[in-house]
N, C-alpha and C positions, 0 to 999 in steps of 0.2 A: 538485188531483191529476188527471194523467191515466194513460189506461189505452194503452197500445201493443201492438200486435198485428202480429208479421210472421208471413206465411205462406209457406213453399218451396214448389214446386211441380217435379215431375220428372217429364218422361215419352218423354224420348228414349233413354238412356242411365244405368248405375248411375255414379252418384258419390260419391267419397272425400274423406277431410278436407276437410269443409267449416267454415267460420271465418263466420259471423255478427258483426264486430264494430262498435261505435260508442261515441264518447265523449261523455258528458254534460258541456255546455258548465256556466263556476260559474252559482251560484243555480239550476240543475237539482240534485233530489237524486233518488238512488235510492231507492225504497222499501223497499224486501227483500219484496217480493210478487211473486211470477211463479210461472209455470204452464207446462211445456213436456210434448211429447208423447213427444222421443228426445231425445237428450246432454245435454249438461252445460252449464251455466250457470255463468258466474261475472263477480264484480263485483271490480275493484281501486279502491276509495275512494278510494287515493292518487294515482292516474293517472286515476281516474274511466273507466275504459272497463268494457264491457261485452260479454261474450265467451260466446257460443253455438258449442260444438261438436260436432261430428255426425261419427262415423268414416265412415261411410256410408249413402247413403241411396239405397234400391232404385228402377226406375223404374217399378215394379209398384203401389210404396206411395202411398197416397193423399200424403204433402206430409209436411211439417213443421210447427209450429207455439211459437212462442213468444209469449206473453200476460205486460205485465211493468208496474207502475206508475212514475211518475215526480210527484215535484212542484212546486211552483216558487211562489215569492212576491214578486208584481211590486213593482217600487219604484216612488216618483212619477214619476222620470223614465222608468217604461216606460208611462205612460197615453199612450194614442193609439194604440201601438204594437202589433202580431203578433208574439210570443214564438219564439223558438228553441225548440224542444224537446230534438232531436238537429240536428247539422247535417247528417250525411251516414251511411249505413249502407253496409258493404263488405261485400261475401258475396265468399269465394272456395271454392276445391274443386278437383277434378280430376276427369273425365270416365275410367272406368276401358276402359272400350271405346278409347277412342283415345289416352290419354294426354296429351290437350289440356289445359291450363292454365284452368280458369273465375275471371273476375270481374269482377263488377258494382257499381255503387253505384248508391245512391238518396239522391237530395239533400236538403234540409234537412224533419222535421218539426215542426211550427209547430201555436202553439196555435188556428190555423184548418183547418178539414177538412170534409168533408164527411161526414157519420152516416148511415147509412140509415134508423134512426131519428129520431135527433133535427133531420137535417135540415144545412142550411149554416150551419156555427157563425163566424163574423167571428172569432174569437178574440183580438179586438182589447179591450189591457184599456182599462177605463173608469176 
């Protein structure tokens, strides 16, 4: 089991629909445990994506936060191997000051990472 944690961050400008999504690749499962600080969460099983939305979010306010589990059970043929977690995370929105178009993505999380506690984890199974 792991724990995933994305954090917004805003402080130029107030933004509107904002869209947090990502799909969990198979052998990823959802947990149904998460913790968030504003909008709404939701999981489709079917399509396996996972969807954070935010009407808006001030540039006054400290951030955003989404806190959410995910699990996964290696087969022999992944020993050796670094896990997919998510492949890729898309945040989009819109910038209400200028009407600009936001979005971003973040490439794959892997069951290697770096903890500030627990340190540099290989996350290679064995």
């Amino acid at each position: 089991s792991y724990n995933i944690y994305f954090k917004l961050g805003n402080n130029i400008h107030d933004i509107s629909n904002i869209e947090v999504s990502a799909i969990l690749p198979s052998g990823v499962n959802w947990d149904d445990k998460e913790d968030h600080d504003t909008g709404n969460i939701f999981y489709n099983s079917k399509t396996r994506k996972i969807l954070w939305t935010i009407s808006r979010l001030s540039k006054k306010a400290d951030g955003a936060y989404l806190n959410f589990n995910v699990s996964i059970t290696p087969k022999e043929s992944d020993r050796g191997r670094v896990l997919i977690l998510i492949p890729e995370v898309v945040v989009t929105g819109k910038d209400i000051e200028t009407g600009a178009e936001i979005s971003k993505s973040v490439k794959a999380i892997t069951t290697s990472f770096d903890d500030p506690i627990l340190g540099k984890i290989s996350g290679m199974v064995e």
